[in-house]
N, CA, C, O and CB atoms as a CASP TS submission, in Angstrom:
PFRMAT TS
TARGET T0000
AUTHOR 0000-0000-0000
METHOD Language model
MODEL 1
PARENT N/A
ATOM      1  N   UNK     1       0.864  -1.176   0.000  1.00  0.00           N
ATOM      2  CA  UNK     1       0.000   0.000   0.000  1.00  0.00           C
ATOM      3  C   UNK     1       0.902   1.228   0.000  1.00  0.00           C
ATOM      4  O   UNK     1       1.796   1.307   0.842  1.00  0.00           O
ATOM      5  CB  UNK     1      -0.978   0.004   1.236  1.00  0.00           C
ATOM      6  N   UNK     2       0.710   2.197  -0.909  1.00  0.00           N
ATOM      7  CA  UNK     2       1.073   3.325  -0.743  1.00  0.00           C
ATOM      8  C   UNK     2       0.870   4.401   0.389  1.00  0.00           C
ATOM      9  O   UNK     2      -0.207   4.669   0.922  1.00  0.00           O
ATOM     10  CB  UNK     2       0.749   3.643  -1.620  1.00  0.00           C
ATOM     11  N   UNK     3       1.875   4.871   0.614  1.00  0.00           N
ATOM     12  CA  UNK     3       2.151   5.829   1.957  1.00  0.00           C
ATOM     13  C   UNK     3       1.281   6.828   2.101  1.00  0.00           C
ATOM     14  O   UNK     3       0.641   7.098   3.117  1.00  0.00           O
ATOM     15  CB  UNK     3       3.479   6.538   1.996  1.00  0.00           C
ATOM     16  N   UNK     4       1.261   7.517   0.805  1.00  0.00           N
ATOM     17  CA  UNK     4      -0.191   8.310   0.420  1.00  0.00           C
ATOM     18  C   UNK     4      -1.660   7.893   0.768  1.00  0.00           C
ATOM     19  O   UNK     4      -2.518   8.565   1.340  1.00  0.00           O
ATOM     20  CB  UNK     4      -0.289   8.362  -1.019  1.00  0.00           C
ATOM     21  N   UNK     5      -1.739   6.596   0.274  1.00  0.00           N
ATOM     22  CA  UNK     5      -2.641   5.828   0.209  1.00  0.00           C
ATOM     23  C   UNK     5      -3.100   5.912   2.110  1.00  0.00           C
ATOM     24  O   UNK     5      -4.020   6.541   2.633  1.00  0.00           O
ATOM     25  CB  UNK     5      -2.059   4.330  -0.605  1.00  0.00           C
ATOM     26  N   UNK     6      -2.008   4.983   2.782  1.00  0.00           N
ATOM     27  CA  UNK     6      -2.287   5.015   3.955  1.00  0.00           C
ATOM     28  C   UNK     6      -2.230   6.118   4.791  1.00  0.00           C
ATOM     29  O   UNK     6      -2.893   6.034   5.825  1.00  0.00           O
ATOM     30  CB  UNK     6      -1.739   4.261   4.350  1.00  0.00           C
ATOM     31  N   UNK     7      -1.610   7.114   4.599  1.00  0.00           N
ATOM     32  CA  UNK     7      -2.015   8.382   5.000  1.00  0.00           C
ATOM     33  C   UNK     7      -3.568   8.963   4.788  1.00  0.00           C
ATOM     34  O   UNK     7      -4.471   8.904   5.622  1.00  0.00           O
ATOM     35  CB  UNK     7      -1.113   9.201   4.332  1.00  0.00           C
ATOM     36  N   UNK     8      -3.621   9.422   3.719  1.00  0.00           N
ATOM     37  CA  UNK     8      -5.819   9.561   3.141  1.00  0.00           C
ATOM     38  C   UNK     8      -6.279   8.367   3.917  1.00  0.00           C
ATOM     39  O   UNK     8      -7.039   8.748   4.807  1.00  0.00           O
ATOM     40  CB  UNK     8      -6.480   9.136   0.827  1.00  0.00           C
ATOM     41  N   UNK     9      -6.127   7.187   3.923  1.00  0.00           N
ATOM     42  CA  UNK     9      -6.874   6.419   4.974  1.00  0.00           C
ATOM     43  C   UNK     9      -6.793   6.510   6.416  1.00  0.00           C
ATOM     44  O   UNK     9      -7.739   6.221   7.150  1.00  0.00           O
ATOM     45  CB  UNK     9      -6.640   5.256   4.794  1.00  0.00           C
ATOM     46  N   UNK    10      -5.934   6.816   6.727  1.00  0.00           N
ATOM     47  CA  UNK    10      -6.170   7.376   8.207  1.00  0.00           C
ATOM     48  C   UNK    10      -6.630   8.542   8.668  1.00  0.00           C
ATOM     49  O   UNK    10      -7.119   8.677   9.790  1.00  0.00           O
ATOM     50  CB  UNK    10      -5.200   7.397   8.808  1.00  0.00           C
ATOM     51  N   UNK    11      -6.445   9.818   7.485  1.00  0.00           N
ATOM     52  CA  UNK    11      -7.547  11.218   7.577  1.00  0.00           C
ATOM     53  C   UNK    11      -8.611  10.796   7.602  1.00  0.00           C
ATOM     54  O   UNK    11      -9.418  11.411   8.299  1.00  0.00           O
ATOM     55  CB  UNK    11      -7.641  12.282   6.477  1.00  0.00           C
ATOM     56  N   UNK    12      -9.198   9.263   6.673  1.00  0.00           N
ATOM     57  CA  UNK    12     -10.670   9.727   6.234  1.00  0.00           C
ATOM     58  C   UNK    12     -11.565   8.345   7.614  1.00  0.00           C
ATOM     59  O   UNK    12     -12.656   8.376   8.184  1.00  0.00           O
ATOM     60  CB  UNK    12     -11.041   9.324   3.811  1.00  0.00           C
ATOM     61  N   UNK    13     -10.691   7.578   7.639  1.00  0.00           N
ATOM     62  CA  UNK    13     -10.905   6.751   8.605  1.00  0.00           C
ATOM     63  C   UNK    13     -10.786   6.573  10.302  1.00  0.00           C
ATOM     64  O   UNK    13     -11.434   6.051  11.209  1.00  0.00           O
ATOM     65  CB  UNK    13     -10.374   6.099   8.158  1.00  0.00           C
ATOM     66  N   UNK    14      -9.657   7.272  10.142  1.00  0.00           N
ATOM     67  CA  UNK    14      -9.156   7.569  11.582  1.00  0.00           C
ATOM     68  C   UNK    14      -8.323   6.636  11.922  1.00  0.00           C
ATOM     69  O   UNK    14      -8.499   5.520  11.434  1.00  0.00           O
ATOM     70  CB  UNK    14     -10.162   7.642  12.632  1.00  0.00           C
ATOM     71  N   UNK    15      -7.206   6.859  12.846  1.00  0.00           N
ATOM     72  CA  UNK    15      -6.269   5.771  12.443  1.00  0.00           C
ATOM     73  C   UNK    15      -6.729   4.569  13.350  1.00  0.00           C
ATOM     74  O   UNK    15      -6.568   3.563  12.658  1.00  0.00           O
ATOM     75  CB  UNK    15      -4.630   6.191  12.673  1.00  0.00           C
ATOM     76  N   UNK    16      -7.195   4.235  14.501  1.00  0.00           N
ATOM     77  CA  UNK    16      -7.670   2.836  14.801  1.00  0.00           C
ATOM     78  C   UNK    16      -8.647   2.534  14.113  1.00  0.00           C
ATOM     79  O   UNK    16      -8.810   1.360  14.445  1.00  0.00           O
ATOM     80  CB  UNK    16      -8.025   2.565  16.056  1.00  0.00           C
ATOM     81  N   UNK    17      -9.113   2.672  13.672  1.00  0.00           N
ATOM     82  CA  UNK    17     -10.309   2.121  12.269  1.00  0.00           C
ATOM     83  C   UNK    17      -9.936   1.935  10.737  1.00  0.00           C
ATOM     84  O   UNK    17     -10.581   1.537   9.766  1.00  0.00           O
ATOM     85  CB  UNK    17     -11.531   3.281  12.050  1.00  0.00           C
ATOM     86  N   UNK    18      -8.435   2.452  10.941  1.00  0.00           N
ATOM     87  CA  UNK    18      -7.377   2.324   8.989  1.00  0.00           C
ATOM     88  C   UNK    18      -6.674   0.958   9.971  1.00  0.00           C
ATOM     89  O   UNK    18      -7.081  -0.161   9.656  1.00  0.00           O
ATOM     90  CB  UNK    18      -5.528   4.395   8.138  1.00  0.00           C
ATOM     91  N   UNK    19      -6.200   0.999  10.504  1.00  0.00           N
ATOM     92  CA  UNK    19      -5.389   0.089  11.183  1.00  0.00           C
ATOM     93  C   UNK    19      -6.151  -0.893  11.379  1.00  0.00           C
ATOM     94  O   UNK    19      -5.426  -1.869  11.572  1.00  0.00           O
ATOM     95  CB  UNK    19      -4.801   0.498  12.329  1.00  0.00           C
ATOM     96  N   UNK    20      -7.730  -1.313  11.466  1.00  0.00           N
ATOM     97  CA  UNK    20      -8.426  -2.719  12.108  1.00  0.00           C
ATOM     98  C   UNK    20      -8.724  -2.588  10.430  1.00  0.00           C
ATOM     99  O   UNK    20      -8.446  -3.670   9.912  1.00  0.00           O
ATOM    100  CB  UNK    20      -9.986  -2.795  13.676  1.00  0.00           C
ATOM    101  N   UNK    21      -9.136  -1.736   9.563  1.00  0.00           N
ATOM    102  CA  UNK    21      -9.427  -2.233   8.102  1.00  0.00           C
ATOM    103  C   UNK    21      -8.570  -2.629   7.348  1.00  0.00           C
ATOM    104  O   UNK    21      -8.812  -3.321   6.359  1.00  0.00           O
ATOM    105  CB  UNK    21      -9.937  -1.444   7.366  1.00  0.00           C
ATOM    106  N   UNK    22      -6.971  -2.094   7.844  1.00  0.00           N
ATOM    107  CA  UNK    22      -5.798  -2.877   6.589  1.00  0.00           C
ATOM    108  C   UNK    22      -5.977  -4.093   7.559  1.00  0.00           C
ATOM    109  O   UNK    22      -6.466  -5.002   6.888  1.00  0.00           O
ATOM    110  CB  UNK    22      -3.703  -2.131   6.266  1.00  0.00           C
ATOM    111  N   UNK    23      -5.769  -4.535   8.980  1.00  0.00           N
ATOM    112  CA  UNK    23      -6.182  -6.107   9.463  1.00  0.00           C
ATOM    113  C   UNK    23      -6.704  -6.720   8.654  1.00  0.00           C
ATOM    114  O   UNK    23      -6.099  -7.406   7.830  1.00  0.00           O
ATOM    115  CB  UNK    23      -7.047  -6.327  10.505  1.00  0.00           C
ATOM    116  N   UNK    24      -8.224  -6.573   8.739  1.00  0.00           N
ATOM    117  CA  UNK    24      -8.876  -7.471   7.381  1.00  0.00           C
ATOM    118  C   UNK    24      -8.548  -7.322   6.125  1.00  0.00           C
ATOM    119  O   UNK    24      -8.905  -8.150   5.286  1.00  0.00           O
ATOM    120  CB  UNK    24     -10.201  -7.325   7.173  1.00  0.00           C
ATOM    121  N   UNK    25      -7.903  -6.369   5.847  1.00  0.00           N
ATOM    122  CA  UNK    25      -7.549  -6.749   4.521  1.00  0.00           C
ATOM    123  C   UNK    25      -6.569  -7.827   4.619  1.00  0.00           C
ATOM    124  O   UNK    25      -6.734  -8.777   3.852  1.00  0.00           O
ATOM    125  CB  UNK    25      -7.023  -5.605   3.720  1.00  0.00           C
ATOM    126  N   UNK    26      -5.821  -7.846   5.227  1.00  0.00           N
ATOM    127  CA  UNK    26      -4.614  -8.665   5.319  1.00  0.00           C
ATOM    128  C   UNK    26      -5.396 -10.559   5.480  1.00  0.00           C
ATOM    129  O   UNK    26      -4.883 -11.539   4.941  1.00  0.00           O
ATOM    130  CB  UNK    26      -3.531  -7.951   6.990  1.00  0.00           C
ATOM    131  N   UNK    27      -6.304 -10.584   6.092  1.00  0.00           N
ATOM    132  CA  UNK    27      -6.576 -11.640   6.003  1.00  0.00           C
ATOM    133  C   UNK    27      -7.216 -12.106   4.884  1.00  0.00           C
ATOM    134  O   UNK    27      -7.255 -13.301   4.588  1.00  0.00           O
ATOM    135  CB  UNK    27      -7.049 -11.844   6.878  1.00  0.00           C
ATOM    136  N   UNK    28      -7.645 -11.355   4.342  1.00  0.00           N
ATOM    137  CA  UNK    28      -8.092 -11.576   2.581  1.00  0.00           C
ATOM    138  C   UNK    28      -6.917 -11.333   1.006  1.00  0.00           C
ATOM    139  O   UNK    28      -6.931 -11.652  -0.182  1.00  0.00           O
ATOM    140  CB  UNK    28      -9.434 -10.218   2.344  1.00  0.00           C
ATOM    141  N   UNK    29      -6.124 -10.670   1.847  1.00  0.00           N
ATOM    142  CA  UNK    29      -4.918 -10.142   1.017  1.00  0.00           C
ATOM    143  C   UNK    29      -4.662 -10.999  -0.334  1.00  0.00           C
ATOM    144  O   UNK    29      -4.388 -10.455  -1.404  1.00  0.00           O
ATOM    145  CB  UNK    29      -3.543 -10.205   1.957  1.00  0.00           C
ATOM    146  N   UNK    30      -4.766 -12.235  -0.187  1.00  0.00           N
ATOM    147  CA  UNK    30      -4.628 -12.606  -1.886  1.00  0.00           C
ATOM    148  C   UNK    30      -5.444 -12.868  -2.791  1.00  0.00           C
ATOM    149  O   UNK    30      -5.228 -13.494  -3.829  1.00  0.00           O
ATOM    150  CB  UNK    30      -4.043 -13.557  -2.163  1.00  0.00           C
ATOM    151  N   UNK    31      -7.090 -12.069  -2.174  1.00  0.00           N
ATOM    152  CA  UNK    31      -8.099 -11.817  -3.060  1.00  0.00           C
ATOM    153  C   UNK    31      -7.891 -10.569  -3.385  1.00  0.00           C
ATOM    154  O   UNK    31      -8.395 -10.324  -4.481  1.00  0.00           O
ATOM    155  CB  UNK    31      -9.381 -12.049  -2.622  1.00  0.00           C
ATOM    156  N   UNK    32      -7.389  -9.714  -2.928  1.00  0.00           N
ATOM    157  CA  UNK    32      -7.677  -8.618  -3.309  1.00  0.00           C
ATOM    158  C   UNK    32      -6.405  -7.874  -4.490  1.00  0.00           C
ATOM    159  O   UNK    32      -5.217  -8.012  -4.202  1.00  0.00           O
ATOM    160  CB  UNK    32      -7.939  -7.918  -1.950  1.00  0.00           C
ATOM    161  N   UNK    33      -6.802  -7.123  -5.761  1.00  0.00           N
ATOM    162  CA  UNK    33      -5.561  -7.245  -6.342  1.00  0.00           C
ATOM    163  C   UNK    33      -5.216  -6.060  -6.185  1.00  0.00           C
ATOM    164  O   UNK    33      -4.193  -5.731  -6.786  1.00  0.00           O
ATOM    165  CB  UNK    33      -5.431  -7.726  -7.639  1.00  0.00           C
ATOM    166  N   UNK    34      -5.518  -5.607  -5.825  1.00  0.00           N
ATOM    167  CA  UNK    34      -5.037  -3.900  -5.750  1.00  0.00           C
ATOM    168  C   UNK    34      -5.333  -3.223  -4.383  1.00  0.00           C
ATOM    169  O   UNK    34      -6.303  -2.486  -4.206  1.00  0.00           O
ATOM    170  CB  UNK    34      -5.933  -2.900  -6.930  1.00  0.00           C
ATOM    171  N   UNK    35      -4.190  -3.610  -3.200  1.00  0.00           N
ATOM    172  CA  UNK    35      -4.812  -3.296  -1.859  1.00  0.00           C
ATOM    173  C   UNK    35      -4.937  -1.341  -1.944  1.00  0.00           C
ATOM    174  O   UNK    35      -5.807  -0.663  -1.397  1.00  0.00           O
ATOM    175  CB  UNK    35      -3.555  -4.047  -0.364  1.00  0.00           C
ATOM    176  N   UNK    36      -3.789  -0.842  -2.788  1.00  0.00           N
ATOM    177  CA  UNK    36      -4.125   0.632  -2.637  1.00  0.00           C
ATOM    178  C   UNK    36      -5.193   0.995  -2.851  1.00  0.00           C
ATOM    179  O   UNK    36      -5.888   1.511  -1.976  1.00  0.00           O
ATOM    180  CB  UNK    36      -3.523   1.408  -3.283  1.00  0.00           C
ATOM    181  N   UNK    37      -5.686   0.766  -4.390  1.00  0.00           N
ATOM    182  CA  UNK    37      -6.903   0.810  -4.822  1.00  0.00           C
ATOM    183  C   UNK    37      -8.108   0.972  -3.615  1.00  0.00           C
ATOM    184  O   UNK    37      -8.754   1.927  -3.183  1.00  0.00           O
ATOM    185  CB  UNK    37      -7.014  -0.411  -5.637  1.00  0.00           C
ATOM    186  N   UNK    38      -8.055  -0.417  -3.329  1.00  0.00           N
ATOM    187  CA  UNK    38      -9.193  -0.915  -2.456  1.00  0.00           C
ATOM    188  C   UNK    38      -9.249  -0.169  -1.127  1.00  0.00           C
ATOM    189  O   UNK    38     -10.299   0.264  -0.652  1.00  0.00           O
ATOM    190  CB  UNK    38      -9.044  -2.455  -2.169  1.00  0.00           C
ATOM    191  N   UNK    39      -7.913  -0.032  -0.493  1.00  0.00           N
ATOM    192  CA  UNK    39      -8.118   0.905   0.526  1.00  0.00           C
ATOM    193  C   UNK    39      -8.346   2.165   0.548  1.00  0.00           C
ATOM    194  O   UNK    39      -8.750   2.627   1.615  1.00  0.00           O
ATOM    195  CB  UNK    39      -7.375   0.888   1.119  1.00  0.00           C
ATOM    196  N   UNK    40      -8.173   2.996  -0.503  1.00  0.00           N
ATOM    197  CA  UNK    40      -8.162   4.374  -1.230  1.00  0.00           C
ATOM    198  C   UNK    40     -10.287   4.684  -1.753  1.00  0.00           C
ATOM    199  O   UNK    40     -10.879   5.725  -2.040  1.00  0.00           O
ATOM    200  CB  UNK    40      -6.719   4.084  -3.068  1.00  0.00           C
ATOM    201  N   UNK    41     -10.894   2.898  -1.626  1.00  0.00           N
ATOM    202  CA  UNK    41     -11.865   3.439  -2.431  1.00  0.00           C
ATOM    203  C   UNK    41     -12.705   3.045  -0.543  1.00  0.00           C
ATOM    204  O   UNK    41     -13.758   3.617  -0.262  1.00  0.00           O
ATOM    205  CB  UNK    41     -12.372   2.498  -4.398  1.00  0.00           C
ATOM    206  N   UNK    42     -12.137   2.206   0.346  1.00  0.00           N
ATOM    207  CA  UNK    42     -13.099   2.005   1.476  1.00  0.00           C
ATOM    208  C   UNK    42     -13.182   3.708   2.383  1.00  0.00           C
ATOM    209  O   UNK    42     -14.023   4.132   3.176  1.00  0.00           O
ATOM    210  CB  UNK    42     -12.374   0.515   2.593  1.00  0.00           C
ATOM    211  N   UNK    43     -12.002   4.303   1.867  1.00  0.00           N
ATOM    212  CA  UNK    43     -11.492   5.475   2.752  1.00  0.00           C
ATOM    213  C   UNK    43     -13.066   6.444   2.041  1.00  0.00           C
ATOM    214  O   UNK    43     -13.900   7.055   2.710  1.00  0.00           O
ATOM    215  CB  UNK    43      -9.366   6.218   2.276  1.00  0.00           C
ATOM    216  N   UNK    44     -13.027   6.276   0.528  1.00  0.00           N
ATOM    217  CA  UNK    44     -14.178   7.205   0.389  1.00  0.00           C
ATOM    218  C   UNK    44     -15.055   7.006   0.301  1.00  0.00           C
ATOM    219  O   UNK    44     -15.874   7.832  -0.101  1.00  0.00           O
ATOM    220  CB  UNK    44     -14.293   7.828  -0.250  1.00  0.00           C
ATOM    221  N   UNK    45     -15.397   5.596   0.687  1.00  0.00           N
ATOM    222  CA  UNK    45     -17.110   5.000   1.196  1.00  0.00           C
ATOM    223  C   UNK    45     -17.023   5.631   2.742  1.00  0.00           C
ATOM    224  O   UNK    45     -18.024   6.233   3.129  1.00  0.00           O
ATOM    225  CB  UNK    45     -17.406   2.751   1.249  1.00  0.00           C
ATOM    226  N   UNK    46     -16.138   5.550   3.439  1.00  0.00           N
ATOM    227  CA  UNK    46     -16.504   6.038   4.824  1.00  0.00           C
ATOM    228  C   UNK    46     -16.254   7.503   4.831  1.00  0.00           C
ATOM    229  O   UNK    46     -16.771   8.058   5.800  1.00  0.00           O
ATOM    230  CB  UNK    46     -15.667   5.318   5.992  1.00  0.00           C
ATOM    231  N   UNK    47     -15.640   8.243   4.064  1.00  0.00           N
ATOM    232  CA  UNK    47     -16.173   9.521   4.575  1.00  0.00           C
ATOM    233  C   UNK    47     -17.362   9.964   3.702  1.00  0.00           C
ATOM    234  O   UNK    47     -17.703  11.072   4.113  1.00  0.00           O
ATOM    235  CB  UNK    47     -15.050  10.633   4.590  1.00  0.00           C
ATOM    236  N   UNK    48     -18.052   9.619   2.787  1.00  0.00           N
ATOM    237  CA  UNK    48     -19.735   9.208   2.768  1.00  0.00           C
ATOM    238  C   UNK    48     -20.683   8.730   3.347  1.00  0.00           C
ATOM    239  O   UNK    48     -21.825   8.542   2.928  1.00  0.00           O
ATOM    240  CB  UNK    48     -20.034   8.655   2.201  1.00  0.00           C
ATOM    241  N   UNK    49     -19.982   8.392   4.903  1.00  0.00           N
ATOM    242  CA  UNK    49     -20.741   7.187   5.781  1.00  0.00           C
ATOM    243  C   UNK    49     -21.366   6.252   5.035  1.00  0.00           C
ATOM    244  O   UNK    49     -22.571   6.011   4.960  1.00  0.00           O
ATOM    245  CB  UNK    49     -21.834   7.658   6.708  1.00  0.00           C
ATOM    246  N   UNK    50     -20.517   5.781   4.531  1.00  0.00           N
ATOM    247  CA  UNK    50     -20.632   3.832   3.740  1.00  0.00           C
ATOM    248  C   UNK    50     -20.126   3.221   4.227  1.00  0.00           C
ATOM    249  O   UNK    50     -20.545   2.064   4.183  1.00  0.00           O
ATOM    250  CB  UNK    50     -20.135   3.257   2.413  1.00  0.00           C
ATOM    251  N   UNK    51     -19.240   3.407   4.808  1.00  0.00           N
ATOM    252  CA  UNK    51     -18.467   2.045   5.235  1.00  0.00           C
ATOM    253  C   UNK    51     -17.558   2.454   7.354  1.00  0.00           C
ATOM    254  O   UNK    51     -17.131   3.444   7.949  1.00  0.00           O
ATOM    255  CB  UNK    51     -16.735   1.779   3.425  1.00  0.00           C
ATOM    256  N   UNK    52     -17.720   1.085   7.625  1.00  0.00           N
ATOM    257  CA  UNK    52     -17.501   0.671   9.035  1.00  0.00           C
ATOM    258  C   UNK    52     -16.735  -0.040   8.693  1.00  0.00           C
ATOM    259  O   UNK    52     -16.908  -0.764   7.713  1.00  0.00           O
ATOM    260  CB  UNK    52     -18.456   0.149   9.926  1.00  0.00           C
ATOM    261  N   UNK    53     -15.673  -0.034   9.405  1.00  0.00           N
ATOM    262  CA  UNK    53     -14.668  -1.792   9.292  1.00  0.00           C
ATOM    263  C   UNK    53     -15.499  -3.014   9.998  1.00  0.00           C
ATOM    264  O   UNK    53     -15.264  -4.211   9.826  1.00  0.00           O
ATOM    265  CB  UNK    53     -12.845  -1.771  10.414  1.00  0.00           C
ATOM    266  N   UNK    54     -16.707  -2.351  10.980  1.00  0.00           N
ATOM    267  CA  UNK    54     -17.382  -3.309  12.254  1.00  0.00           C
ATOM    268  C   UNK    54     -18.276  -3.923  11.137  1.00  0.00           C
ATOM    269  O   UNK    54     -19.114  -4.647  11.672  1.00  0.00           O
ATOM    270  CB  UNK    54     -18.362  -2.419  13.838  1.00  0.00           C
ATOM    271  N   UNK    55     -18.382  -3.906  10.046  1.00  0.00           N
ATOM    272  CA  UNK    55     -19.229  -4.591   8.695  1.00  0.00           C
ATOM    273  C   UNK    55     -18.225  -5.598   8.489  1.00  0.00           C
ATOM    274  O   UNK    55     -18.402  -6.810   8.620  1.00  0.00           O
ATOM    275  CB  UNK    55     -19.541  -3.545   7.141  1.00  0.00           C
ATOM    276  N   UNK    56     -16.896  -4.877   8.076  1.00  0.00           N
ATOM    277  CA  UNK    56     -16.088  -5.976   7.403  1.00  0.00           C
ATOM    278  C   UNK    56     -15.060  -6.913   8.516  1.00  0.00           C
ATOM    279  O   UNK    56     -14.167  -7.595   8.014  1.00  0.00           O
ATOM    280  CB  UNK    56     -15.105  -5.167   6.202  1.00  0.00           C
ATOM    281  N   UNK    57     -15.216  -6.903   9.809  1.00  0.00           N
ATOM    282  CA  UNK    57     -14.864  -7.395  10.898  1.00  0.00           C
ATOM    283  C   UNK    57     -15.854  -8.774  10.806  1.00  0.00           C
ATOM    284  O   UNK    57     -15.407  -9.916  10.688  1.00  0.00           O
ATOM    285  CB  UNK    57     -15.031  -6.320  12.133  1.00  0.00           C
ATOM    286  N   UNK    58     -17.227  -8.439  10.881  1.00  0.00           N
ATOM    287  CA  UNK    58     -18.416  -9.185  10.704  1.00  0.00           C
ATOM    288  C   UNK    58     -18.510 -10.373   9.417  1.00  0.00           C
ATOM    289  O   UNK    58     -18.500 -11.603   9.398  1.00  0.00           O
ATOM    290  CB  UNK    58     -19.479  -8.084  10.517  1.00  0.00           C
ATOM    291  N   UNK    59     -18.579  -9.577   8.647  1.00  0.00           N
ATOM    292  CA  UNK    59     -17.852 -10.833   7.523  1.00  0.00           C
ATOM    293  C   UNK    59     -16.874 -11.349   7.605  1.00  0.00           C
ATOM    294  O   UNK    59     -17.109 -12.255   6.806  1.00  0.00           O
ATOM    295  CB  UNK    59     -17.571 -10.594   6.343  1.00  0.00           C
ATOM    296  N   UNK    60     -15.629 -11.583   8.028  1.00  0.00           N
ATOM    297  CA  UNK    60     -14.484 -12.245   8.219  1.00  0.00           C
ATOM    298  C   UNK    60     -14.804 -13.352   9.138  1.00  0.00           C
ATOM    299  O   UNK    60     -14.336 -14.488   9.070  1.00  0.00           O
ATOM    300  CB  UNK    60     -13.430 -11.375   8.691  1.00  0.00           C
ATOM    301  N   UNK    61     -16.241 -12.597  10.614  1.00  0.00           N
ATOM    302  CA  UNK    61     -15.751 -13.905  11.344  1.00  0.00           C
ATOM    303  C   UNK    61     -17.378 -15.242  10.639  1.00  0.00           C
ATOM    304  O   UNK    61     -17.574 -16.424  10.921  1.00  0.00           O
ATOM    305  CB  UNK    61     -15.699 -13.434  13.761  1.00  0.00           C
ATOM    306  N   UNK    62     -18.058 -14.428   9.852  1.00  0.00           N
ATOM    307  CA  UNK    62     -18.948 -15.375   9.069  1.00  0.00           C
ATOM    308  C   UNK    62     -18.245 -16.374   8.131  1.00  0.00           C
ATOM    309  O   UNK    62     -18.540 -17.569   8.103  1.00  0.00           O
ATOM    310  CB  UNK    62     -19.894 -14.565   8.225  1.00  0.00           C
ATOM    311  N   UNK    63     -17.416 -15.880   7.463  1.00  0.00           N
ATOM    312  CA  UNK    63     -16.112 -16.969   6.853  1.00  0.00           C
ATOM    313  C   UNK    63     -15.502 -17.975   7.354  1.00  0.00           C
ATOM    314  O   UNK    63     -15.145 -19.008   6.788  1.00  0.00           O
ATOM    315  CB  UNK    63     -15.025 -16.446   6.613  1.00  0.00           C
ATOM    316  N   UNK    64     -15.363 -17.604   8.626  1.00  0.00           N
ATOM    317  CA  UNK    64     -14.262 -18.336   9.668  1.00  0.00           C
ATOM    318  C   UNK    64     -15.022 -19.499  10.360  1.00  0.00           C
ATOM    319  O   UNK    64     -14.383 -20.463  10.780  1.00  0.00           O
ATOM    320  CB  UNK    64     -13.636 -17.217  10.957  1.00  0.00           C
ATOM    321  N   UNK    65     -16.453 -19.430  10.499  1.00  0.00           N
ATOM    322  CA  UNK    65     -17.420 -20.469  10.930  1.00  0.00           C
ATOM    323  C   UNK    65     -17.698 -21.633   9.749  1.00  0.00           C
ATOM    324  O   UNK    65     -18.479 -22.559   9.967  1.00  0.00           O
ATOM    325  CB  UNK    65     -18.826 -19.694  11.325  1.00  0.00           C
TER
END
């Protein structure tokens, strides 16, 4: 992930909530092909109030069952 990248994600996320969303990413990490991308586009679902990491926390542990 780009430094940029993770920087705008922690403005738009806040950093314990960029920090628990690159987590899950990491546990999905070799689905995803473009983690900048992807983290660059969750950063501007949540400052639209779209997106919670407590969504994508939730799906990870539905996987895991």
């Amino acid at each position: 992930i780009a430094a940029s990248v993770w920087q705008e994600a922690k403005c738009r996320l806040g950093r314990e909530q960029a920090a628990t969303t690159l987590a899950a990413m990491l546990e999905r990490f070799s689905e995803i092909k473009s983690p900048s991308a992807y983290l660059r586009s969750l950063g501007q679902k949540a400052e639209m109030g779209l997106f919670s990491c407590g969504s994508m926390i939730r799906a990870l542990e539905a996987r895991a069952v």
